[in-house]
ROMAR-411515 format. One record per residue (C-alpha): x, y, z; residue in three letters; residue number from 0. Coordinates in Angstrom, 1 decimal, m for minus. Layout:
N
X	Y	Z	r	k
X	Y	Z	Ala	NUM
...
END
This chain:
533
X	Y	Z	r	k
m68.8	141.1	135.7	Unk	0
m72.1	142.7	135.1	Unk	1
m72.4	146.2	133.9	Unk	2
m75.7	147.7	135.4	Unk	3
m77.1	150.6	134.7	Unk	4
m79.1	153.2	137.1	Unk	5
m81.5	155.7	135.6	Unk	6
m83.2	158.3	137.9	Unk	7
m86.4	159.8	137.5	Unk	8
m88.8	162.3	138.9	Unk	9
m92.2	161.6	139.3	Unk	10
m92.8	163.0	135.9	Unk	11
m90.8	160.4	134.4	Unk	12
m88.0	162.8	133.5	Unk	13
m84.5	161.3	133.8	Unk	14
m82.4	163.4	136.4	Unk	15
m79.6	161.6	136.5	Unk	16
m78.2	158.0	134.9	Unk	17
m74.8	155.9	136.5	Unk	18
m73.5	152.8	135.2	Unk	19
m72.0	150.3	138.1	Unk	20
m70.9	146.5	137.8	Unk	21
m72.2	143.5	140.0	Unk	22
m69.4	141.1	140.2	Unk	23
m70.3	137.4	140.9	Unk	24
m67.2	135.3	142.1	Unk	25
m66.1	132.1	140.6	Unk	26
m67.2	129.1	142.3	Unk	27
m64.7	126.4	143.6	Unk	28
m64.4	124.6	139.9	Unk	29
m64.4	127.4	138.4	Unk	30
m61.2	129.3	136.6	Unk	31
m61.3	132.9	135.2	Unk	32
m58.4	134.6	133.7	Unk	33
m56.5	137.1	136.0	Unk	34
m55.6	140.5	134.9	Unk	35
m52.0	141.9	135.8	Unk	36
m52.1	145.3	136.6	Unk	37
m49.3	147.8	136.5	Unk	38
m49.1	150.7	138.8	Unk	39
m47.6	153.8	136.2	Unk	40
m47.4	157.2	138.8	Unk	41
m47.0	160.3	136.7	Unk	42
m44.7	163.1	137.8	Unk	43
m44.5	165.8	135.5	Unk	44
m45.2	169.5	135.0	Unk	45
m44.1	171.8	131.8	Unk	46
m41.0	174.2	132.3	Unk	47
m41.5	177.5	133.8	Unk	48
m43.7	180.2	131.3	Unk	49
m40.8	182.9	132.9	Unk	50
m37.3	183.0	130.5	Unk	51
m35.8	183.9	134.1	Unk	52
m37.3	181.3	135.8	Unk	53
m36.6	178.5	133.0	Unk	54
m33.5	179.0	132.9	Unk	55
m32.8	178.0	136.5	Unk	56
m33.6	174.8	138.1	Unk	57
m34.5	176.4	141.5	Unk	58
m37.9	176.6	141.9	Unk	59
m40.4	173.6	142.1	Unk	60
m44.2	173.4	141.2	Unk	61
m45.8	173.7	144.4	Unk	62
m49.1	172.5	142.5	Unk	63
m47.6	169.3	142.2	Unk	64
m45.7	168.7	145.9	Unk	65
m49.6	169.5	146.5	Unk	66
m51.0	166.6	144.5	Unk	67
m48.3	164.2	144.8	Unk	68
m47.9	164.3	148.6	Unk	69
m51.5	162.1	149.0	Unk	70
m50.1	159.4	146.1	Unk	71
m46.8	159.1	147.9	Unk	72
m49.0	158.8	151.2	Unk	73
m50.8	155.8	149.7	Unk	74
m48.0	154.2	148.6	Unk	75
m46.0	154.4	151.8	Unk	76
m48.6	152.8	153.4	Unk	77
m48.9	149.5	151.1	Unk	78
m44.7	148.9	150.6	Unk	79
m45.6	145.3	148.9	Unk	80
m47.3	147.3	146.1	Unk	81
m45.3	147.4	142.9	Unk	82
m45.0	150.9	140.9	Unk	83
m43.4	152.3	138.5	Unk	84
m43.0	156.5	138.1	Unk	85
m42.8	158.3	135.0	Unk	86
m40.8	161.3	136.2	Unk	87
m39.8	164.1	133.6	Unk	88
m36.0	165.1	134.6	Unk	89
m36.8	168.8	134.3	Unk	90
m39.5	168.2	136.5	Unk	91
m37.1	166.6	139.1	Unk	92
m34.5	168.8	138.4	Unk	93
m36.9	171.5	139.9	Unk	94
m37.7	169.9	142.6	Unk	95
m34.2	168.9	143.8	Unk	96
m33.1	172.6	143.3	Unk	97
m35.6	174.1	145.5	Unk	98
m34.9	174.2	149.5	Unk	99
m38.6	174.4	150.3	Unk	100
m38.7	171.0	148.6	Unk	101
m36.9	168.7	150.3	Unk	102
m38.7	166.7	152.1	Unk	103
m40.9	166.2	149.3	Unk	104
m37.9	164.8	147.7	Unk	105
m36.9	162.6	150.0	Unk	106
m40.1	160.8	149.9	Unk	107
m40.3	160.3	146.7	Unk	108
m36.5	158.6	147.0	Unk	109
m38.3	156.6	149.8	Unk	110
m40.6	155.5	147.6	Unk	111
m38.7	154.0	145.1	Unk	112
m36.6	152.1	147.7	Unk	113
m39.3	149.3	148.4	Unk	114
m39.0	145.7	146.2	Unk	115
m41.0	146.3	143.1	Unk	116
m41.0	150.3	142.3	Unk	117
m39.0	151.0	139.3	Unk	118
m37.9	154.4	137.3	Unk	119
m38.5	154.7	133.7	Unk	120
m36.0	156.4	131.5	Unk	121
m37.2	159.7	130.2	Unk	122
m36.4	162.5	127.9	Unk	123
m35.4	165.5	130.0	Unk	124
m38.8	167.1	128.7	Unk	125
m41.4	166.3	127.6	Unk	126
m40.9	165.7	123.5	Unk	127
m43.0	165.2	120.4	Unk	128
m40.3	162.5	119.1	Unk	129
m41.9	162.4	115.6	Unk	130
m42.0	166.3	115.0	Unk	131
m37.9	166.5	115.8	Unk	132
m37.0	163.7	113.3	Unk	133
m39.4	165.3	110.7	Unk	134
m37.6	168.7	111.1	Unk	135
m34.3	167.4	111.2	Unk	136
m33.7	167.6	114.4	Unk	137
m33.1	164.3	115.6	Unk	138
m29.9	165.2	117.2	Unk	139
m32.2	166.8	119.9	Unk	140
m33.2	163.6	121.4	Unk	141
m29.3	162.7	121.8	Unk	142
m29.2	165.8	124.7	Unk	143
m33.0	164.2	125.7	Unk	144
m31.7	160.8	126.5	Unk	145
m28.3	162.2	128.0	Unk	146
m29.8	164.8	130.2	Unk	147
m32.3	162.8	131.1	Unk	148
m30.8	159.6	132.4	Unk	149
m27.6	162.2	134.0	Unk	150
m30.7	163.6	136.1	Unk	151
m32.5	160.7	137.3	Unk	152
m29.3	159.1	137.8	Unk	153
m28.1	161.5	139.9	Unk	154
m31.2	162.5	142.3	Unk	155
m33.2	159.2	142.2	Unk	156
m31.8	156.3	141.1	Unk	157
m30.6	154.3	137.7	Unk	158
m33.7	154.1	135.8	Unk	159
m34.8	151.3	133.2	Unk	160
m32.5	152.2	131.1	Unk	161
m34.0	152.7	127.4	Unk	162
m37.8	153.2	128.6	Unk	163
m39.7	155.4	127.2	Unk	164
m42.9	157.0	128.2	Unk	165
m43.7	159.6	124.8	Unk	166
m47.2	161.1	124.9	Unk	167
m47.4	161.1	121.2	Unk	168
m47.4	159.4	117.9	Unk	169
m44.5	157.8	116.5	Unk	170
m43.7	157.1	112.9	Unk	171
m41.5	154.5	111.9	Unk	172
m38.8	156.6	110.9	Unk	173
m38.6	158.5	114.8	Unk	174
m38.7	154.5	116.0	Unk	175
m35.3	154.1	114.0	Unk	176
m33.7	157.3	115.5	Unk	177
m35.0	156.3	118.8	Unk	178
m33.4	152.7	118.7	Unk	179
m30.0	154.0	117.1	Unk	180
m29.7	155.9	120.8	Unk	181
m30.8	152.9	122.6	Unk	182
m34.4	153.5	123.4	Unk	183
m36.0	150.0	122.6	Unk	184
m38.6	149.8	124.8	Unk	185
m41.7	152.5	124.6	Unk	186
m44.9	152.8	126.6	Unk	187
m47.1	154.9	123.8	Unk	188
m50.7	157.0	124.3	Unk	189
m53.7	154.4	123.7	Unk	190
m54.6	155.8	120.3	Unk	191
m50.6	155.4	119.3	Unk	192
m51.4	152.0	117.5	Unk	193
m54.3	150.6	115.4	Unk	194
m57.1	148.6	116.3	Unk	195
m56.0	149.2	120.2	Unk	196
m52.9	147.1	119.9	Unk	197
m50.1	146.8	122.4	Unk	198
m53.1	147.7	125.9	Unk	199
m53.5	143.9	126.9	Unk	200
m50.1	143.0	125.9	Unk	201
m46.9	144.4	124.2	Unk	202
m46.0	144.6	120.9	Unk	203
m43.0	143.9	118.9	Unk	204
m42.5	146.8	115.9	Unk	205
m40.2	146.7	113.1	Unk	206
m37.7	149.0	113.0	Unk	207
m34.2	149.4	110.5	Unk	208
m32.0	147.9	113.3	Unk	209
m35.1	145.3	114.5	Unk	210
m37.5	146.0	116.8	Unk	211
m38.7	148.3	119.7	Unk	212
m41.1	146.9	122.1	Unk	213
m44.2	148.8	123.0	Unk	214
m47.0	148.8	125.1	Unk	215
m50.3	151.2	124.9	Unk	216
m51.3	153.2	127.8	Unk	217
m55.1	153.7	127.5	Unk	218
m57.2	156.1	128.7	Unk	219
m59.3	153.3	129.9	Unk	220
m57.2	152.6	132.7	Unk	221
m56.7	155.7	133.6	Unk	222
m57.4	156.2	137.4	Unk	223
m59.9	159.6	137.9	Unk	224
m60.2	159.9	134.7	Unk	225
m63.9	158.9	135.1	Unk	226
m66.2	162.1	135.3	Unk	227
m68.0	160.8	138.7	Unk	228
m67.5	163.0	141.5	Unk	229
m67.9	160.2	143.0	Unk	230
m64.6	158.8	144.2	Unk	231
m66.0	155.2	145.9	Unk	232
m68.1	154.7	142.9	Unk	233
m65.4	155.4	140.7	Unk	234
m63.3	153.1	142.5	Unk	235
m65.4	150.2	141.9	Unk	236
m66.0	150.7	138.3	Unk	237
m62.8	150.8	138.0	Unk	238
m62.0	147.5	139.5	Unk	239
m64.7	146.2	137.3	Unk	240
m63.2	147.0	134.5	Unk	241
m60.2	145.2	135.2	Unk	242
m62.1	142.5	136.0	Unk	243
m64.1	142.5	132.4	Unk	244
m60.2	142.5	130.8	Unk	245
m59.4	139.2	131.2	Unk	246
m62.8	138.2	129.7	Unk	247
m60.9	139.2	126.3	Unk	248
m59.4	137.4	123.4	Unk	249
m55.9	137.7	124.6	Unk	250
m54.6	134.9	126.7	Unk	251
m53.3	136.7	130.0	Unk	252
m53.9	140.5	129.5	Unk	253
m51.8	143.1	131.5	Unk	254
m52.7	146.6	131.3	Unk	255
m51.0	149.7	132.6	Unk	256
m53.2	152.0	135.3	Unk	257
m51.7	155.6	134.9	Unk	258
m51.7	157.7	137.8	Unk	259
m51.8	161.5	137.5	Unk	260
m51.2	163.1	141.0	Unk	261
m53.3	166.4	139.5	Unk	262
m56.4	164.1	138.8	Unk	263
m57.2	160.8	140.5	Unk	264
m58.9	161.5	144.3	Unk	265
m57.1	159.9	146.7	Unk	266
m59.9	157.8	147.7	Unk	267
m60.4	156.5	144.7	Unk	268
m56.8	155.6	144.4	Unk	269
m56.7	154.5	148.1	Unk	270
m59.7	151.7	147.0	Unk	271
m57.8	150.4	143.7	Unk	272
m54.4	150.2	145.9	Unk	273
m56.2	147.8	148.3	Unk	274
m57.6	146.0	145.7	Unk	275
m54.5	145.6	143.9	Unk	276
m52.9	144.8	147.0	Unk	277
m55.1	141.9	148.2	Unk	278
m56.2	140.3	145.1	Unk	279
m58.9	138.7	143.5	Unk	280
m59.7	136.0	141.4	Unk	281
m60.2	138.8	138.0	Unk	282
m57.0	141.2	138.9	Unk	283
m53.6	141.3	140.7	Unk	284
m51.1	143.5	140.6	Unk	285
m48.0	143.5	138.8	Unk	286
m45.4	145.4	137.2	Unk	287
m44.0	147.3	134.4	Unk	288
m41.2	145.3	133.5	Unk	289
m42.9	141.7	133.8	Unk	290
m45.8	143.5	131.0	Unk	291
m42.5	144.7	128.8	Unk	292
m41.1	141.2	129.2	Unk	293
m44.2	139.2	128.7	Unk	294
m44.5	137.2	125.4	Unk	295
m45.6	139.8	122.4	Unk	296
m49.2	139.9	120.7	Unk	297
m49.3	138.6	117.5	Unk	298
m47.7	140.6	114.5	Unk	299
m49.9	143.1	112.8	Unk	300
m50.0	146.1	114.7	Unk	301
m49.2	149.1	112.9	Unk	302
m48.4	152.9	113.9	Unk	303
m51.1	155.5	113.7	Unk	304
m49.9	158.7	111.9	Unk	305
m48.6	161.2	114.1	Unk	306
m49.8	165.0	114.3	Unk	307
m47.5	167.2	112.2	Unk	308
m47.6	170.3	114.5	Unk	309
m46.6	173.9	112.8	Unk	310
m42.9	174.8	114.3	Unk	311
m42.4	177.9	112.1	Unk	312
m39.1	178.9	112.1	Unk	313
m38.0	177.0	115.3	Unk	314
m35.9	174.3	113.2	Unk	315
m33.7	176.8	111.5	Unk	316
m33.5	178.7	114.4	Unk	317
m32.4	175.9	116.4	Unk	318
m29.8	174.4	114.0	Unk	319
m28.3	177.8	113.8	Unk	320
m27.8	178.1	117.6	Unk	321
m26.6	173.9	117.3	Unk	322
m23.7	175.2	114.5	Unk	323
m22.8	178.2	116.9	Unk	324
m22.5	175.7	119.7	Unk	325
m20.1	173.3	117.5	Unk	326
m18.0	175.9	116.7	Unk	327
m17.8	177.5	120.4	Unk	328
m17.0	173.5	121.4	Unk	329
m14.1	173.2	119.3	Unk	330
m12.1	176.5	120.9	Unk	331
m12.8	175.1	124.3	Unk	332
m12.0	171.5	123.9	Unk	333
m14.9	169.9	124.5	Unk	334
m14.7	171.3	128.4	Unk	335
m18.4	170.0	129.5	Unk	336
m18.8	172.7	132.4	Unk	337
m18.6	175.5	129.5	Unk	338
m21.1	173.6	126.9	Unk	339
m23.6	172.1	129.5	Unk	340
m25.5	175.6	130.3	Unk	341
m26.2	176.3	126.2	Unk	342
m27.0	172.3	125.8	Unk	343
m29.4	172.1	128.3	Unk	344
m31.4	175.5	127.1	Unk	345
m31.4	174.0	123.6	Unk	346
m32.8	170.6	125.6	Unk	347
m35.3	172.4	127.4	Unk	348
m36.3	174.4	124.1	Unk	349
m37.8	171.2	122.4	Unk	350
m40.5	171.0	125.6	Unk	351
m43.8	170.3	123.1	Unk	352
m45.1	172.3	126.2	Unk	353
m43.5	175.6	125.6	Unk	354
m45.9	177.9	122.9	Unk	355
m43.6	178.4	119.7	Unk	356
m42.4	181.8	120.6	Unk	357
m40.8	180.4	123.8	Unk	358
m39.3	177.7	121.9	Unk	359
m37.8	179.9	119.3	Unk	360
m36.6	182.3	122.4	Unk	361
m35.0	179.7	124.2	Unk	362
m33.2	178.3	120.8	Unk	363
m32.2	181.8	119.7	Unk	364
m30.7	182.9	122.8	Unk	365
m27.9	180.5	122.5	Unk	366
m26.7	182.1	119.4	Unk	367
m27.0	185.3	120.9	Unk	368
m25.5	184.4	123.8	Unk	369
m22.2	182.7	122.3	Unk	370
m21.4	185.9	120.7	Unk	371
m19.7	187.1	123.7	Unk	372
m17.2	184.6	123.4	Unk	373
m17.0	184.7	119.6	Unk	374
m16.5	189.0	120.0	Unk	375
m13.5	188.6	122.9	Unk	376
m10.9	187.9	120.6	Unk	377
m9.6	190.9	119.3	Unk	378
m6.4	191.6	116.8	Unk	379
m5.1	195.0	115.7	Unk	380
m7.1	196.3	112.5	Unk	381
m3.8	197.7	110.8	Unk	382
m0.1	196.8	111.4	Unk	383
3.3	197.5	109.3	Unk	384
5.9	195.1	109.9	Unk	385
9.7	196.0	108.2	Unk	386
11.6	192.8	107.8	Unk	387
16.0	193.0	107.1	Unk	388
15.9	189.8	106.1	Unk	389
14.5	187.5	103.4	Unk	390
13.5	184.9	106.2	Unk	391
11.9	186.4	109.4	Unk	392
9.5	185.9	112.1	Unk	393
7.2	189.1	113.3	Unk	394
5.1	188.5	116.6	Unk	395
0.9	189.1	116.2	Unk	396
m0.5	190.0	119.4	Unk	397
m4.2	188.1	120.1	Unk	398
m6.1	189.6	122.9	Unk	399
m8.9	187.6	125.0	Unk	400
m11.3	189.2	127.5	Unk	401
m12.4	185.6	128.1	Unk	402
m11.2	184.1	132.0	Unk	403
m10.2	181.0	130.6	Unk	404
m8.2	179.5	127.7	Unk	405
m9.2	179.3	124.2	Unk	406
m8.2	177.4	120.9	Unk	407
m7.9	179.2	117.9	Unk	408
m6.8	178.8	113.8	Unk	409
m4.9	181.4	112.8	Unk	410
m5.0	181.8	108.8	Unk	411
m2.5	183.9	106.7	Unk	412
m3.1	185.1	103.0	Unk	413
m1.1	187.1	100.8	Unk	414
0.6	187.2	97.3	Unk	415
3.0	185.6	95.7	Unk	416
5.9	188.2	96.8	Unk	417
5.8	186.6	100.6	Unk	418
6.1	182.7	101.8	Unk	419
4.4	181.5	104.6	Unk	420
6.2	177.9	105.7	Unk	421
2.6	177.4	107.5	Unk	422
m0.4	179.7	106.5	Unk	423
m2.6	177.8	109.2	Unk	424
m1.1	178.1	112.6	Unk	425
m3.5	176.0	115.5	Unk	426
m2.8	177.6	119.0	Unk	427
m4.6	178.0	122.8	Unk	428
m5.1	181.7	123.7	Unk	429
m4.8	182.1	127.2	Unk	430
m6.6	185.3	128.8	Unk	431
m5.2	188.7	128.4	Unk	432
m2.8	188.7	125.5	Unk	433
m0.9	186.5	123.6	Unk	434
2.3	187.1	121.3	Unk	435
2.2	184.1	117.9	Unk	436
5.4	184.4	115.9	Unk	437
4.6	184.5	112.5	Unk	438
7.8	183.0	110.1	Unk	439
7.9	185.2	106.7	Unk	440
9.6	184.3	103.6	Unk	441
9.8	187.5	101.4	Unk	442
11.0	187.4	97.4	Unk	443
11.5	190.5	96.9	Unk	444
12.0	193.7	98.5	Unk	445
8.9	196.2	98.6	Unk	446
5.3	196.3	100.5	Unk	447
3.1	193.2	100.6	Unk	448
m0.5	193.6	102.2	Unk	449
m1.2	190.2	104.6	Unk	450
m4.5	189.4	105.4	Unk	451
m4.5	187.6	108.6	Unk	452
m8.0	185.9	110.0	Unk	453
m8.3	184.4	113.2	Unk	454
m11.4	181.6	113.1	Unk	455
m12.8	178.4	115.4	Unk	456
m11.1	175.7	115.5	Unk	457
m13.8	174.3	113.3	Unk	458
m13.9	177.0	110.9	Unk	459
m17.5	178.2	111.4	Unk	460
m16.8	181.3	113.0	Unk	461
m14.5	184.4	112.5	Unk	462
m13.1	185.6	115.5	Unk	463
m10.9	188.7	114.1	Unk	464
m9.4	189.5	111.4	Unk	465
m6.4	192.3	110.7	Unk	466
m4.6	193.6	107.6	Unk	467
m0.9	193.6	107.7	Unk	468
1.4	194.9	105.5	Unk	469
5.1	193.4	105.0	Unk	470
8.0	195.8	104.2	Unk	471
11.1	194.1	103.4	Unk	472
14.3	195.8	102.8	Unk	473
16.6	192.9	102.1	Unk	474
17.9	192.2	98.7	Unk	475
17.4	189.3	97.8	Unk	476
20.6	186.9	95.6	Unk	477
19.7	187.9	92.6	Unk	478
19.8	191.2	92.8	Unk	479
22.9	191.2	95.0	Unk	480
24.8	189.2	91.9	Unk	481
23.0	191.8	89.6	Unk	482
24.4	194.7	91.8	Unk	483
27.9	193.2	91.7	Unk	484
27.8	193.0	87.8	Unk	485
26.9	196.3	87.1	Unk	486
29.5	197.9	90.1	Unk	487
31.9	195.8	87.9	Unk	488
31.0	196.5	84.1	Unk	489
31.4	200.7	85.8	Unk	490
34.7	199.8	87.0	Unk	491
36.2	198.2	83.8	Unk	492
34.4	201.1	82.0	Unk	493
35.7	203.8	83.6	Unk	494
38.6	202.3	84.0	Unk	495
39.3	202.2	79.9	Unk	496
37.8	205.7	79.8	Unk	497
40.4	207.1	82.4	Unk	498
43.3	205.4	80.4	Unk	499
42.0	206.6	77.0	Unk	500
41.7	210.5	78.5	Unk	501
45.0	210.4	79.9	Unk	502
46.5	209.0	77.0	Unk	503
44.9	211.8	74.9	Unk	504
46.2	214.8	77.5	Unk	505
49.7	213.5	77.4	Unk	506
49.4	213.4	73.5	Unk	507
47.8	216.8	72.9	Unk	508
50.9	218.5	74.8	Unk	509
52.5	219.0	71.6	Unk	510
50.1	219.4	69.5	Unk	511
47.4	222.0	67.8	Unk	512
43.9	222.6	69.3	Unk	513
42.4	220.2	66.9	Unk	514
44.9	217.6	66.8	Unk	515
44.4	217.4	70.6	Unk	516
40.7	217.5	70.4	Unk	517
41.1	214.7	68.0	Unk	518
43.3	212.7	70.1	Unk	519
40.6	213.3	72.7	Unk	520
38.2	212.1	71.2	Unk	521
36.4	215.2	71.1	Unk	522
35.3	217.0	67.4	Unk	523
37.0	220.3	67.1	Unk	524
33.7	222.3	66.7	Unk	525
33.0	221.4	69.9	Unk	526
35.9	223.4	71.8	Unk	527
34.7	226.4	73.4	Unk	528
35.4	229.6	71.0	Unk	529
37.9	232.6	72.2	Unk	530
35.9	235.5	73.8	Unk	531
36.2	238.1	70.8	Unk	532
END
């Protein structure tokens, strides 16, 4: 291949315009050249909705790109033999499946995976900056990514390569460790991703803490329309030349990876490389994504370039807040998926590196606010008396719930030492309307107690209600019952001696003087009432 360039001039001699082109001279009979593979990767992919109202659904497709991916899904449909792999963001497809003006598009993009050779990768839901989450503390967030993500394509393509990546950023190595504790081992990176242009004619193997992920570098270089001819023949062909100047490298049998973005690359242009790919020549041939991932790795060395640290404000607190919130709502519902999915997904969708920060911090905020309707439906009465007859007794605590399905709650009691509770933590499931919990009581003595009684999550991280009781018991307890008994005794015995003395002392003083009977009575003589003179 020989690079050529065209300069054009005016009669002046001023330059008006300058093109580079290649001449290609085939090899001759004896002659052997090394043959570059070279991957089909189609892009599908466009950032959530800018509308709250709109995000939130997964209704309404991009009719941008049905508009730029119609011609690519043409050009494929026409050449079955050619291998391809697609990049699709779930979100994206999510959109697309949701919207009824979209089906056909839809279809064809199912039709086009169908053929021998077309592969799915895995994908986050959205897209991510992987690096940014772990260095927050949010690596949890790419858990939902790779769940949502893989449920989706699943469920309206087919199974995708499962633990392909596609990440349009950076990594560190720390984000390649989270990313292979959830089974993502394989990543196709940005070309400037790795140093000295590693991992673009042939995958690398990177260390991680549990071994290694595989990568390979998706330059710009191969990058159909990415060339700023308006040209689209011309582009073509210097295209295919510089495939056919890649095997002219060190590396023994390079591979690269041609990215296709439906919003960019002309359809002519992509219609000439298809054909090319698809017949063959002695410098290029088409392959696939897989065969690259599984081909022998480049020798050791290659090392990650730092990743961006983009400014996320708030947005990491914020998030983690509405993650707790969630937790806490999960453990009253027991874990029931159709209940969690909708707050989930928003947090999912809220990590989008494509969203401005504000959005972001919307989306993350709004599931704390919204669980507050089910943390505020659980309602107890503020003040209650309960009067108890007996040292050991049961009162019932009504729980209402505006919710229209059941609930788990921890019911918490805390009082002094005057009351017993046989179980001051009592687990139950609140149905809706209202339900009646008997409390048991021990009481040790008679009197008002003031009960405190909180009703929480399961998991403790959110009060529901809370009321203030107050125990009256009127039962005496044993001790004061024997104490009772005693003292109705030592009166009896004590007015029984006095009854026997003051009779004795009547019957005595019969005969006798005033003061002799007053003496007999007990009584000092000075004391008698005087005669009225």
């Amino acid at each position: 291949m020989y690079p050529v360039r065209v300069r054009l001039q005016d009669a002046d001699g001023n330059r008006v315009r300058t093109l580079m082109t290649s001449l290609i001279r085939l090899p001759e009979a004896d002659q052997r050249v090394t043959q570059t593979g070279a991957a089909l990767l189609v892009g599908v992919h466009r950032p959530p909705p800018e509308d709250p109202d709109v995000r939130a659904g997964t209704d309404v497709a991009d009719r941008s790109l049905l508009d730029d991916l119609a011609p690519v899904l043409d050009v494929l449909a026409e050449r079955p033999t050619l291998p391809a792999t697609f990049s699709i963001t779930p979100d994206t497809l999510a959109r697309i499946a949701g919207d009824d003006e979209a089906i056909a598009e839809l279809n064809l993009l199912r039709d086009e995976l169908a053929p021998p050779g077309r592969t799915l990768l895995d994908a986050p839901y959205v897209d991510v900056d992987a690096a940014s989450l772990v260095r927050a503390e949010l690596a949890d967030n790419l858990t939902l990514q790779r769940d949502f993500g893989r449920q989706t394509l699943s469920e309206l393509l087919e199974q995708p390569l499962t633990g392909t990546w596609q990440l349009r950023n950076r990594l560190d190595d720390a984000t390649l460790t989270q990313l292979q504790a959830r089974g993502v081992t394989r990543i196709l990176l940005p070309g400037d991703a790795l140093s000295g242009g590693a991992g673009v004619r042939a995958p690398v193997d990177l260390p991680t803490g549990g071994g290694t992920t595989r990568a390979v570098s998706v330059s710009s270089a191969y990058a159909l329309g990415a060339d700023a001819l308006d040209d689209p023949v011309l582009s073509a062909h210097r295209f295919l030349a510089r495939l056919a100047a890649t095997g002219a490298g060190p590396t023994g049998t390079p591979a690269v990876v041609v990215s296709v973005d439906p919003a960019v690359v002309p359809e002519r242009t992509l219609t000439l490389v298809a054909d090319a790919l698809s017949f063959g020549s002695p410098f290029f041939a088409a392959t696939d994504l897989p065969t690259i991932l599984d081909a022998p790795p480049a020798a050791a060395g290659a090392m990650l370039a730092t990743p961006e640290q983009p400014i996320l404000g708030t947005y990491p607190l914020t998030y983690r807040r509405a993650q707790s919130a969630l937790g806490s709502y999960e453990s009253m519902v027991g874990g029931r998926q159709e209940l969690i999915t909708p707050y989930d997904l928003t947090l999912t969708v809220s990590a989008a590196q494509d969203l401005e920060l504000e959005q972001r911090l919307a989306d993350a905020a709004s599931v704390s606010t919204d669980l507050q309707v089910p943390f505020t439906s659980i309602d107890t009465p503020d003040k209650e008396k309960v009067t108890l007859g007996a040292d050991d007794g049961k009162f019932p605590l009504p729980i209402e719930s505006t919710l229209d399905y059941p609930v788990q709650v921890v019911i918490e009691l805390e009082a002094n030492d005057r009351v017993e509770f046989p179980n001051n933590r009592i687990e139950t499931t609140l149905d809706p309307g209202s339900t009646l919990v008997p409390i048991r009581v021990k009481t040790r003595t008679a009197g008002d107690t003031p009960v405190r009684i909180t009703v929480r999550s399961p998991d403790d991280g959110v009060i529901l209600s809370e009321s203030q009781y107050t125990i009256r018991s009127t039962a005496v307890s044993g001790v004061g019952i024997v104490l009772t008994v005693g003292a109705a005794l030592f009166l009896a015995v004590w007015w029984g001696r006095h009854w026997r003395r003051a009779r004795k002392a009547r019957a005595d003083g019969s005969d006798a003087g005033p003061d002799e009977a007053a003496a007999a009575a007990g009584t000092p003589a000075d004391a008698q009432p005087s005669a009225p003179v």
